[in-house]
matplotlib code that plots the C-alpha trace (Angstrom):
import matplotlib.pyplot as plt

x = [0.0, 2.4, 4.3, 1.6, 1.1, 4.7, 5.1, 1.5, 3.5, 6.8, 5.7, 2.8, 4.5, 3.0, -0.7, -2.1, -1.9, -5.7, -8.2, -5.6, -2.8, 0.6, 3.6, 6.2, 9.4, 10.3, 13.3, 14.1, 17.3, 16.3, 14.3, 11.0, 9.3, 6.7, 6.0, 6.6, 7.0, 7.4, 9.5, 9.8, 13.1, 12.8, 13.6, 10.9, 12.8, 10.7, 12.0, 10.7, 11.4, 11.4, 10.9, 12.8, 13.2, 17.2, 17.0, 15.9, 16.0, 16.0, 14.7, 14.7, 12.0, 12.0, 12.0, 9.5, 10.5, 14.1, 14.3, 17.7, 19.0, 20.4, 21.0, 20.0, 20.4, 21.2, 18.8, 17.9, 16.4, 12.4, 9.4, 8.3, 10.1, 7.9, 9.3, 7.5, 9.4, 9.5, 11.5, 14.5, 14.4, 13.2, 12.6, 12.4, 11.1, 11.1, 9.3, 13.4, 13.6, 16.1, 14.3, 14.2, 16.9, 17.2, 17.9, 19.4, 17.7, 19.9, 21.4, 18.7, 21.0, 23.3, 20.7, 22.8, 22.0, 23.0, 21.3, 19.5, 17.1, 14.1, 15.8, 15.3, 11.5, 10.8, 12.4, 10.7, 8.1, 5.3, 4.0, 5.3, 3.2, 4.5, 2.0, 3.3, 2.3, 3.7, 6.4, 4.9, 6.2, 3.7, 5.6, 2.9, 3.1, 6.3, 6.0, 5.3, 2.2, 2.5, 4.9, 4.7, 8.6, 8.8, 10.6, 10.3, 11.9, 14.9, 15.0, 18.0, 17.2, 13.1, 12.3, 9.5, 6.6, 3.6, 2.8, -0.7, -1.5, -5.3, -5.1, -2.6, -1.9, -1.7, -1.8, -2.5, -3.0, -2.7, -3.1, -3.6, -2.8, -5.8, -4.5, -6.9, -6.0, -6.1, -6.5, -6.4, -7.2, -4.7]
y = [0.0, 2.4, 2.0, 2.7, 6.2, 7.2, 5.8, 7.8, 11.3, 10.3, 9.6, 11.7, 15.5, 17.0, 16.5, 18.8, 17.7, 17.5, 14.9, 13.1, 13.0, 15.3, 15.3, 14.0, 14.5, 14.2, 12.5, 12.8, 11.6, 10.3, 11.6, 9.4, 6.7, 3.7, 1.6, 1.5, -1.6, -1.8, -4.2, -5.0, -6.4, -9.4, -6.8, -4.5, -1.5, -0.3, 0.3, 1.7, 0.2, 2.5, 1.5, 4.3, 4.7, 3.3, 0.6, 0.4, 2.6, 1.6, 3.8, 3.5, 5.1, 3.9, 7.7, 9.0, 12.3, 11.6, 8.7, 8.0, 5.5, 2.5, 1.4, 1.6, -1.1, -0.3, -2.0, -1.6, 1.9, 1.5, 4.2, 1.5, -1.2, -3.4, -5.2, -7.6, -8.8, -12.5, -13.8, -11.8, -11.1, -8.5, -9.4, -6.4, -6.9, -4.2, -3.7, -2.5, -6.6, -8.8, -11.2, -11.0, -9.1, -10.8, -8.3, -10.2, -8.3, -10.1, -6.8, -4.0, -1.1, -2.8, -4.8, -6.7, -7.8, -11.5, -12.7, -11.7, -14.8, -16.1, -14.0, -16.3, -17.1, -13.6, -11.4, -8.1, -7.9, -5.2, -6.3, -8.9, -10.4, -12.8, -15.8, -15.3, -18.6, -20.8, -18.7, -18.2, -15.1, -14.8, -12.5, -10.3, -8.6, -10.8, -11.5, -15.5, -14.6, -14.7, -17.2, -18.1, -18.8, -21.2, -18.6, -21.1, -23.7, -21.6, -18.3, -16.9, -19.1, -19.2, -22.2, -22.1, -24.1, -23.0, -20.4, -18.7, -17.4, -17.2, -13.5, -10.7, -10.5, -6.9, -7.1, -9.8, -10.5, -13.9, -14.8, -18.4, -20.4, -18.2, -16.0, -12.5, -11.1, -8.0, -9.3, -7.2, -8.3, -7.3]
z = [0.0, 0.7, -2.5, -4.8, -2.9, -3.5, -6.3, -7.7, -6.6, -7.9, -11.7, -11.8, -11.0, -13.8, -12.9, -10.5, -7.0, -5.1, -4.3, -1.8, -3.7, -2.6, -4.8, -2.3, -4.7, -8.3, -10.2, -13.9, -15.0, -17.8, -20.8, -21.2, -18.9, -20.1, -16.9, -13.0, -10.4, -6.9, -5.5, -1.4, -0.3, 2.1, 5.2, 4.5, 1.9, -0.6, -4.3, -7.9, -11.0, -13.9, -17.6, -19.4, -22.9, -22.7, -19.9, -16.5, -13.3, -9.8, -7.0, -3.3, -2.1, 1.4, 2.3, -0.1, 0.1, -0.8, -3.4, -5.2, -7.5, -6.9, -10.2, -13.9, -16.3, -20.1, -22.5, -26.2, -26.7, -27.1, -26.1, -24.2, -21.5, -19.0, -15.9, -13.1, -10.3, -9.0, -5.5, -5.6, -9.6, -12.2, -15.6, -18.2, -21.6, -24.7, -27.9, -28.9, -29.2, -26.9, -25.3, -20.9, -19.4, -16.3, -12.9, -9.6, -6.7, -4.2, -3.3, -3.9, -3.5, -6.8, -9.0, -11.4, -14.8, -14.7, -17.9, -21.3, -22.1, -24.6, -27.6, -29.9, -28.6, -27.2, -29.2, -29.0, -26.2, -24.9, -21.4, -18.8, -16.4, -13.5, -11.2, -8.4, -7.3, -10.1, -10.9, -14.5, -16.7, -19.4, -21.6, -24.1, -27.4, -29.3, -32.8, -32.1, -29.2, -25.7, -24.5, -21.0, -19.0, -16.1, -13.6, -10.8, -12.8, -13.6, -12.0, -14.2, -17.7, -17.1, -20.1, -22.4, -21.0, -23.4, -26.4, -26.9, -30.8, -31.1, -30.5, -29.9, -26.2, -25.3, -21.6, -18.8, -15.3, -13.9, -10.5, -9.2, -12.7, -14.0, -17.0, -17.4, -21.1, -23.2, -26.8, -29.7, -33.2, -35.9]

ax = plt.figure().add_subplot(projection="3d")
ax.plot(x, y, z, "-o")
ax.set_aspect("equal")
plt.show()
């Protein structure tokens, strides 16, 4: 709970502040964003996960007032990046093509790239979405449908476990082996 309400503040500093929501501070080191993700360290620290349009920014924003970068990983440049976070992992994904880039969280303060995966099954990629129950990333938006990784399996090297290519994935939610999706015909 209190991550969404700093992270609302931190992103949204050009919208007029009212109805409950107080810009707390503002950070803009680099030149466009796409996507946000909050991430809790196993003893309690708070951090935001930027999706910029050359890689990946990480915030702590334990005091909300005062956020600062921990790290940013380089990625392919893209308007638009994704990441979800599973156990002590982030997995980013990019329409600029790549596959997963995969982010050890071990340290939260220096997140460290320690793999790029799926290129040759993800390639480019608009949305990620994690079960955090099964481990699942269902990866949405690559050329060859969503393809779902087994993160639980393989943590670093998440295999292949299923493909969906009925429709266009756009966007999903999936909770408890249930998979919610965005489809868009094209």
């Amino acid at each position: 709970k209190g991550m969404l309400l700093t992270l609302i503040p931190l992103l949204l500093a050009a919208a007029p502040q009212g109805d409950g929501v107080t810009l707390l501070a503002q950070r803009a080191e680099y030149g466009s964003y796409s996507d946000v993700w909050g991430y809790t360290a196993p003893d309690g620290r708070e951090y935001a996960i930027l999706g910029t349009s050359t890689g990946t920014a990480f915030y702590n924003v334990v005091v909300p007032a005062a956020p600062y970068l921990t790290a940013f990983i380089p990625g392919h440049v893209s308007g638009w990046r994704d990441m979800v976070t599973y156990g002590p992992y982030c997995y980013a994904v990019t329409e600029g093509g790549a596959g997963v880039q995969v982010i050890s969280l071990a340290n939260p303060e220096a997140p460290l790239l320690v793999n790029t995966t799926a290129t040759g099954t993800v390639g480019h990629a608009h949305t990620i979405a994690c079960d955090q129950g099964t481990g699942r990333l269902y990866v949405n938006g690559t050329p060859s449908g969503m393809r779902v990784l087994d993160a639980a399996a393989n943590p670093t090297n998440p295999p292949l476990v299923a493909t969906y290519t009925a429709q266009y994935v756009h966007d999903s939610f999936v909770q408890n082996g249930r998979a919610h999706l965005a489809d868009i015909n094209i």
